[in-house]
C-alpha positions in Angstrom: 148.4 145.0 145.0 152.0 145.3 145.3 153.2 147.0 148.8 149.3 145.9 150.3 149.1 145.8 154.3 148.8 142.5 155.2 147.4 144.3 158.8 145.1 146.4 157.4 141.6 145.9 158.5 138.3 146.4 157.6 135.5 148.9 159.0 134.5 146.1 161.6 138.2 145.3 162.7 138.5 142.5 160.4 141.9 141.4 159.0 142.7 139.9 155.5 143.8 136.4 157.6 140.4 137.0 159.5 138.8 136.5 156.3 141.0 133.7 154.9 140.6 131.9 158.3 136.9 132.0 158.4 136.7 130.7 154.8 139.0 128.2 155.6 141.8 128.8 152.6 144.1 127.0 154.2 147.0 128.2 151.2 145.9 131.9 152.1 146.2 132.0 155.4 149.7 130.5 155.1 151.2 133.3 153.4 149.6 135.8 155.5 151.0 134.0 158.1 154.6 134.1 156.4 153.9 137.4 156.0 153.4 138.4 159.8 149.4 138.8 159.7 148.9 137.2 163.0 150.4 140.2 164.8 147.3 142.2 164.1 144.8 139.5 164.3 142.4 139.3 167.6 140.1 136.8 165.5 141.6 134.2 163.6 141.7 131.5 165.7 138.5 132.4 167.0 136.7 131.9 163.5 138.5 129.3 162.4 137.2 127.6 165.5 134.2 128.7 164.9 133.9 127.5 161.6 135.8 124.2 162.6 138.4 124.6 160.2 141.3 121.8 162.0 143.6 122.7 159.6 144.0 126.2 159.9 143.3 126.0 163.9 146.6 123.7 163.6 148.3 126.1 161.6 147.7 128.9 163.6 148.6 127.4 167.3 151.5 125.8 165.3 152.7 129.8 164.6 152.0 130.8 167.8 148.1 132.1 168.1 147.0 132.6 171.5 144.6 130.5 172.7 143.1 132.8 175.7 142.9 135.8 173.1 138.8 137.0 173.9 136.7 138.4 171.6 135.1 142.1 173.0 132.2 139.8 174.3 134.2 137.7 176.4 134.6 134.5 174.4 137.9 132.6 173.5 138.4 130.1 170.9 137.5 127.0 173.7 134.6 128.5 174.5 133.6 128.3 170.7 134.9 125.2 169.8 132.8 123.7 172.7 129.4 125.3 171.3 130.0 123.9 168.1 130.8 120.6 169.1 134.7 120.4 167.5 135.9 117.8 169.7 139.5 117.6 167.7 140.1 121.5 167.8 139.4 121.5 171.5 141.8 119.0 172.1 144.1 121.0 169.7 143.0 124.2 172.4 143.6 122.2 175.5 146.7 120.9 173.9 147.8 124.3 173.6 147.0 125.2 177.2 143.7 127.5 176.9 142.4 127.5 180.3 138.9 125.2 180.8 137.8 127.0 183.6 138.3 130.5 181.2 134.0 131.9 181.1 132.1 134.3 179.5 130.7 137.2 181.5 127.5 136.2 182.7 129.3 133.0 184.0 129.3 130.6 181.3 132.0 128.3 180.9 133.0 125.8 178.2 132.1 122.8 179.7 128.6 124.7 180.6 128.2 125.8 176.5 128.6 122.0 175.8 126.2 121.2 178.0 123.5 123.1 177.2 124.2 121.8 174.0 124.5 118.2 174.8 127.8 117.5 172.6 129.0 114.7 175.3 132.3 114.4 173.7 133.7 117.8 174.6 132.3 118.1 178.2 134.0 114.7 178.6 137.2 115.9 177.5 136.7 119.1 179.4 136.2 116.9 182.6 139.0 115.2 181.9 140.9 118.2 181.6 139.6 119.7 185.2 136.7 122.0 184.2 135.1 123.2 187.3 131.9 120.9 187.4 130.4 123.9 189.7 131.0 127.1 187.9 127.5 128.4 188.0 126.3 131.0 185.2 124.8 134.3 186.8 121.7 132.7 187.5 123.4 130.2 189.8 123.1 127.2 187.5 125.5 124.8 186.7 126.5 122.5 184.1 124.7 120.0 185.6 121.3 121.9 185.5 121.5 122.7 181.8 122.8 119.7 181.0 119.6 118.3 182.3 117.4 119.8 179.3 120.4 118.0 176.7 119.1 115.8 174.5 122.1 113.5 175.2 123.3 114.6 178.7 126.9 114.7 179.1 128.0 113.9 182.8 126.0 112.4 185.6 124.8 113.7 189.0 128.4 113.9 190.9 130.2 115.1 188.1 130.7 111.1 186.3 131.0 111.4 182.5 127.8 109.6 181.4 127.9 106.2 179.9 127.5 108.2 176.5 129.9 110.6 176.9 132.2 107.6 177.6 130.9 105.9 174.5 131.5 108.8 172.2 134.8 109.8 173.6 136.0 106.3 173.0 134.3 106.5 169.2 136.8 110.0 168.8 139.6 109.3 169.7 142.4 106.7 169.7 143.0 104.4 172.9 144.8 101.6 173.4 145.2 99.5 176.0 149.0 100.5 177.4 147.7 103.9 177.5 145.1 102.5 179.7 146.3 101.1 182.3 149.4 103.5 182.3 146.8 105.6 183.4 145.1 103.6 186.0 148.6 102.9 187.3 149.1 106.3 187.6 146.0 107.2 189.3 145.9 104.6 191.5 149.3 105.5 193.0 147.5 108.9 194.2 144.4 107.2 195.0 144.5 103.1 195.8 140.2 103.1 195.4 140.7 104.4 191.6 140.1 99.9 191.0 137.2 99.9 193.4 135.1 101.4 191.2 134.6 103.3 187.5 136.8 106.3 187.1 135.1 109.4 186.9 137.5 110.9 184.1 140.1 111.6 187.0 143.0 109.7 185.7 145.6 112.1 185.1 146.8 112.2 181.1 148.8 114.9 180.3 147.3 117.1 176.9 150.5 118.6 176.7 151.8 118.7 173.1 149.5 116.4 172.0 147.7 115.9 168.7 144.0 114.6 168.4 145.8 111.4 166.5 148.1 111.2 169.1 146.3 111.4 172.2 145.1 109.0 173.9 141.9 108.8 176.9 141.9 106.8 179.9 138.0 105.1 180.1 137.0 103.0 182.8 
């Protein structure tokens, strides 16, 4: 009704843009947004990544939702994108500078969630992006380890994207060949054996900015 808190949440700390987000009402969650809601949001990026809603992830970053804001048990929106497999919204995350190396608190880290989980497309981009192909959960294994037991196993031993990871990378996103051997250029001017052999996701392309249409990955 008239003179409602926009604010005001529920018994379990949920917000009315909470709601709208998870739902995925992309027209609701714009006026709340217009109204101020995000101010007293934790969630709302975090379930509309959850529930892979693109649109409203975009909207959010786009009025300024933090992308390192963790939920009480230690998870962020990256780290939930990459469980569910969103490939676009973590590109969207990255793109908005959440930190790949952020993990939970038994040691999990995005790239290790997509692992275990064998979605090959985000641990690519999360290599790309510099996850730590090391950071061990609790129990001292590593991405590697679990993704082991993936059906499709993202990365090889050494920390290469897998031939499938490559594959479905290529199949998400939009590459052309300038991009490509801008890239290579690039790399190679850091490190002249970059030609000598495939390029284990280590060519430098900036996320900055950049919008899963827009952004392009270097494959070799």
């Amino acid at each position: 009704g008239a003179g409602a808190s926009v604010g005001r949440a529920q018994a379990n700390g949920g917000t009315p843009i909470d709601v709208a987000c998870q739902a995925g009402h992309v027209g609701v969650a714009r006026l709340l947004l217009g109204a101020g809601a995000l101010a007293s949001s934790r969630a709302a990026l975090y379930v509309a990544c959850q529930n892979r809603h693109l649109e409203i992830v975009e909207l959010l970053l786009g009025a300024g939702a933090k992308t390192e804001l963790a939920q009480p048990n230690g998870s962020t929106p990256l780290l939930v994108a990459a469980q569910e497999g969103a490939v676009e919204i973590c590109l969207l995350l990255l793109a908005g500078r959440a930190a790949p190396d952020h993990a939970l608190p038994n040691g999990c880290s995005a790239l290790y969630i997509a692992c275990s989980k064998g979605h090959a497309e985000v641990a690519a981009l999360l290599l790309q992006a510099r996850a730590p192909v090391d950071q061990a959960d609790e129990r001292g294994n590593t991405p590697l380890f679990v993704s082991a037991s993936a059906a499709a196993p993202p990365f090889e031993p050494g920390g290469r994207a897998s031939a499938s990871a490559r594959r479905a990378l290529q199949d998400t996103v939009a590459i052309t060949d300038a991009n490509i051997h801008a890239a290579v250029d690039e790399c190679e001017a850091e490190d002249p054996a970059c030609q000598t052999g495939p390029c284990a996701f280590d060519c430098p392309i900036s996320l900055a900015a950049a919008k899963p249409s827009e952004t392009s990955i270097a494959l070799r």
